[in-house]
N, C-alpha and C positions, 0 to 999 in steps of 0.2 A: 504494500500500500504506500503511496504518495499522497502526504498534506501540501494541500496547494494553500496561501494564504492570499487573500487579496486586497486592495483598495476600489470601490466601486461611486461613481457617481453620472452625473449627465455627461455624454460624448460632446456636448461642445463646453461644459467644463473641464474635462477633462484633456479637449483638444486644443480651444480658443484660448480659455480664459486664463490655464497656468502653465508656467514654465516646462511643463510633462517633456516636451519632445528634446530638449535641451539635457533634462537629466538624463533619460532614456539615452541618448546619444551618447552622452558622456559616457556612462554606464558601459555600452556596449563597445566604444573607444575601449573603455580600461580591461574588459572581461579579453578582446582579443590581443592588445600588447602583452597580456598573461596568459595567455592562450589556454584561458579559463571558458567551459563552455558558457553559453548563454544559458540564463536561468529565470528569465522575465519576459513575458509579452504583453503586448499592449490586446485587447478586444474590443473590438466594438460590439453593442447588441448581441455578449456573451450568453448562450443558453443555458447554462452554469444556472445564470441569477434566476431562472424559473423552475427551479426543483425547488419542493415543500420544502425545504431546510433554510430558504430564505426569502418564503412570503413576506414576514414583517419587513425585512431589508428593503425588501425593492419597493416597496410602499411609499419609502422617504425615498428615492432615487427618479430623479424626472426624468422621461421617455423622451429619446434613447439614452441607454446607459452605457457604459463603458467601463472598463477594469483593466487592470494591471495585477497580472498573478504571477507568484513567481513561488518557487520552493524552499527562497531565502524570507524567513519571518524577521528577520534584520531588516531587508529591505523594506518590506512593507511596512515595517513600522516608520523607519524615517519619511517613509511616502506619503503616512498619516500626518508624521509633524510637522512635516513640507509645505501640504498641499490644506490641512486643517477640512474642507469642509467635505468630507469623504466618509463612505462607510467603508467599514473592514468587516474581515471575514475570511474562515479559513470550511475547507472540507477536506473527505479522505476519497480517495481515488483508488481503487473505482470504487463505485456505491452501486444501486440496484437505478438511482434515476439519473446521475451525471453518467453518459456512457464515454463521451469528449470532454474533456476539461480545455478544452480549445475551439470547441463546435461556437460559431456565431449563428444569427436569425436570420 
């Protein structure tokens, strides 16, 4: 099993309004000079966020939503303290209803 953990909120907060593609960059800069695999993606309108294990979540989440999931719960966490107006959220991989932890809508 794989816990994925995430940050989730609207795709054009997530795309417009904060700095995302800059870290993400950087990030992916530093992961290949250490030719450390890649452990983060960005999703748009991940299907993830429609399994019962996170109805209340995506309630607060304005349509479309977007995520950033990755296997590092380090990461995610400075992506909370980064980015502030975000839900989190971790699951385990696989389950009976994420069959994709990458599957978008």
């Amino acid at each position: 099993m794989t816990t994925y953990f995430f940050v989730a909120a609207s795709e054009k907060f997530l795309t417009f309004e904060e700095p995302l593609e800059e870290i993400l960059k950087e990030r992916t800069r530093n992961f290949k000079e250490n030719k450390k695999e890649i452990n983060f993606w960005l999703l748009k309108n991940p299907s993830f966020l429609k399994s019962s294990q996170f109805v209340d979540l995506t309630t607060k989440i304005p349509s479309p939503p977007a995520a950033v999931i990755s296997t590092d719960k380090k990461f995610i966490t400075f992506l909370k303290l980064r980015l502030e107006f975000v839900a989190v959220g971790e699951f385990e991989f696989p389950n009976a209803e994420i069959t994709d932890p990458f599957k978008v809508e």
